[in-house]
C-alpha positions in Angstrom: 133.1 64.1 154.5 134.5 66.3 157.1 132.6 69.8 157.0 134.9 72.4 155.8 132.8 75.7 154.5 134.0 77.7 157.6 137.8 77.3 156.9 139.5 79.9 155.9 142.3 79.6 153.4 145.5 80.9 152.9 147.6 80.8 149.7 151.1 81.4 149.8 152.5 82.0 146.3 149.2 83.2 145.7 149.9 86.5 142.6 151.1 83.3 140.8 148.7 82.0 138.2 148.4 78.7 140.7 148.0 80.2 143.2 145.2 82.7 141.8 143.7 80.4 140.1 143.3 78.1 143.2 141.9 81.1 145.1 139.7 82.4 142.6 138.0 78.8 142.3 137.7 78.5 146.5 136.2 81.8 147.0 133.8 81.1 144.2 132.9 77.9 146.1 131.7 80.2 148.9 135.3 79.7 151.3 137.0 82.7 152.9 140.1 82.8 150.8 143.6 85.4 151.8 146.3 85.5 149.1 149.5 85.4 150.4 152.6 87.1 149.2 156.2 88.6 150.2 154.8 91.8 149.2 151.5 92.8 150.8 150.8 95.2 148.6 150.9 92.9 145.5 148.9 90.4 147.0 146.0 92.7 147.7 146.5 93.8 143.6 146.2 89.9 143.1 143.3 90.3 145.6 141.4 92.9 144.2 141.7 91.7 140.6 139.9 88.6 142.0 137.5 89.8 143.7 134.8 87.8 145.8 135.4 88.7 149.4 139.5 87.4 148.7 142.0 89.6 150.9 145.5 90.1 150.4 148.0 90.1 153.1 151.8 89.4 153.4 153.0 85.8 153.9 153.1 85.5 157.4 149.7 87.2 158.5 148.2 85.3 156.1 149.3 82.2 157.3 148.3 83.2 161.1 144.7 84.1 159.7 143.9 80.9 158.0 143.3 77.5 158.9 144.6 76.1 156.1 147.4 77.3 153.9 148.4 75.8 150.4 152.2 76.9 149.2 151.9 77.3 145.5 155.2 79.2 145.4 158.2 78.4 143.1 160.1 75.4 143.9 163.3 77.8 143.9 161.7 79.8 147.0 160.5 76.8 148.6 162.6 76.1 151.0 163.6 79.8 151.8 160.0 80.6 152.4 158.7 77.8 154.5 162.1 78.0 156.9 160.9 82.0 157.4 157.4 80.7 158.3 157.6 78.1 160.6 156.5 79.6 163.3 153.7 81.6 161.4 152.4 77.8 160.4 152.8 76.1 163.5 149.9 73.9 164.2 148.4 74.6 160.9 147.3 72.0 157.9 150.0 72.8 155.2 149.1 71.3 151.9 151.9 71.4 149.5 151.4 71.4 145.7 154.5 72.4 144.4 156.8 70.5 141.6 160.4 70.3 141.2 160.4 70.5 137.8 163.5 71.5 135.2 163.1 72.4 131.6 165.5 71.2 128.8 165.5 71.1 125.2 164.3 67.5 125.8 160.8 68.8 127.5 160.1 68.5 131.3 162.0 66.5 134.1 161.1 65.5 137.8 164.6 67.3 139.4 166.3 65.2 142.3 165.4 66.2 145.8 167.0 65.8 148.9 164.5 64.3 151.1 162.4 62.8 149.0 159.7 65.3 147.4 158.8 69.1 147.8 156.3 68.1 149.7 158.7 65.6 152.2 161.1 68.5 152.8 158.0 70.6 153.8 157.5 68.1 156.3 161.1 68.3 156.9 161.1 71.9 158.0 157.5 72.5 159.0 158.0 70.0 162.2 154.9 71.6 164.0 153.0 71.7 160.9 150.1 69.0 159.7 151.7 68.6 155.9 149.5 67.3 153.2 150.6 67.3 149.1 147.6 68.1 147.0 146.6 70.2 143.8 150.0 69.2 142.0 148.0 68.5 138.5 145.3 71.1 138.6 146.2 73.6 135.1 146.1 77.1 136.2 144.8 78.2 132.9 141.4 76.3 133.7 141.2 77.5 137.1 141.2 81.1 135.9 139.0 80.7 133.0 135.7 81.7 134.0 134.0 80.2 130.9 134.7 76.7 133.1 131.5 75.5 135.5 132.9 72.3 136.5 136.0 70.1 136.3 137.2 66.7 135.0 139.6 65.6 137.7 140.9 64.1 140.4 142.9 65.5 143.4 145.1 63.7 144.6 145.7 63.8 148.2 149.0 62.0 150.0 150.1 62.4 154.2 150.2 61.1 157.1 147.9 62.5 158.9 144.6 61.0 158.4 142.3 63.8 159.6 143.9 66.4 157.9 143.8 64.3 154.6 140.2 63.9 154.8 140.2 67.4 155.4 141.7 68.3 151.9 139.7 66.1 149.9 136.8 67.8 151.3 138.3 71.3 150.4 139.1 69.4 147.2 135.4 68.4 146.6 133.9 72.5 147.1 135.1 72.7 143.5 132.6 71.4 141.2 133.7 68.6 139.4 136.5 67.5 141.1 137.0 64.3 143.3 140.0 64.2 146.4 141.5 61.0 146.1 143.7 59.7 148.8 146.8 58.1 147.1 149.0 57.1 150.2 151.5 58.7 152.9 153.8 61.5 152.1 156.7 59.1 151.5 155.0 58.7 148.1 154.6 62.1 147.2 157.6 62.1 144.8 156.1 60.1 141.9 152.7 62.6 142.4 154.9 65.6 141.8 157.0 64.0 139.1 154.0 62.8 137.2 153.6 66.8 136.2 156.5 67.0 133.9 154.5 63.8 131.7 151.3 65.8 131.9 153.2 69.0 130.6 154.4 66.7 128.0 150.8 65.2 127.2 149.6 69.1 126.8 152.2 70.2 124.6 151.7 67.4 122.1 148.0 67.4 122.1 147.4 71.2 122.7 145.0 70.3 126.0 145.0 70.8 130.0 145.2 67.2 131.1 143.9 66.2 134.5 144.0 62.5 135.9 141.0 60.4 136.8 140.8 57.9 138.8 138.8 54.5 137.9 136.7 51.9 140.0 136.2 53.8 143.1 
């Protein structure tokens, strides 16, 4: 697998539980880890609270610091954001994890987007930017708990870039337990972020975090 321990990491969205909980588990792995954040000052709260080396910068010099950046913002600010930043993640590896999701009486729904997925219009607006979708059905509860050692799940890992999905399932694979799985070109990514409103579903019924594995490989 491609060697990654030297890549730094940038999360945008990153004083959201996601986003904290994916930077808490990367800079436990032993990678250099910024938190991103309109507001620099909250993100080096979110920072400090974590701990472990993690800095906290505003959105833009974190994304110029980092070789990688992973948008766990709100699908509301998604498009917002990423148009401000385009120039801050040119020629960067953007790995998108975010769900257009809407909640109802009726539970959770996949919501109707544009070009395809969150992920696509990424793709869309980030035209100098390597996009990758990842970490769409990794709970945030379990990433923060420190009680947890390792995990039961698979990453699923979609673009068309081929390097820079190798890439993310070897960031993917610094966190015990878990597996990066690639699952196709970004075109697919709709179905991947869907899938979260059924897994929200699952956990609500059965009181658990469910996580997907993947068989025979």
């Amino acid at each position: 697998m491609t060697d990654v321990d030297k890549l730094v990491i940038a999360i945008l969205g990153g004083t959201g539980d996601q986003g904290r909980g994916l930077a808490h588990q990367f800079a436990k792995a032993g990678q250099q880890v910024i938190i991103g954040s309109r507001s620099a000052e909250r993100a080096q709260a979110a920072a400090g609270e974590l701990g472990m080396g993690i800095r906290g910068m505003a959105n833009g010099e974190a994304a110029r610091n980092a070789d990688v950046v992973i948008a766990a913002i709100p699908w509301e600010g998604h498009k917002e954001l990423l148009t401000g930043l385009a120039g801050d993640l040119e020629g960067k590896i953007v790995v998108d994890c975010v769900n257009p999701l809407g909640f109802g009486d009726r539970g959770p729904y996949a919501l109707d987007v544009a070009e395809g997925s969150a992920a696509e219009q990424a793709a869309a607006l980030l035209s100098g930017s390597r996009v990758v979708a990842a970490f769409h059905h990794v709970s945030a509860r379990l990433l923060l708990d420190p009680e947890i050692a390792s995990f039961d799940l698979d990453v699923l890992v979609l673009g068309d870039d081929r390097a820079a999905t190798d890439l993310v399932q070897a960031l993917a694979a610094r966190i015990p337990g878990m597996r990066g799985v690639y699952a196709g070109r970004l075109r697919n990514a709709r179905q991947v972020e869907a899938l979260t409103a059924n897994l929200i579903a699952i956990n609500r019924r059965y009181k658990v975090h469910a996580g997907l594995r993947i068989t025979d490989i």
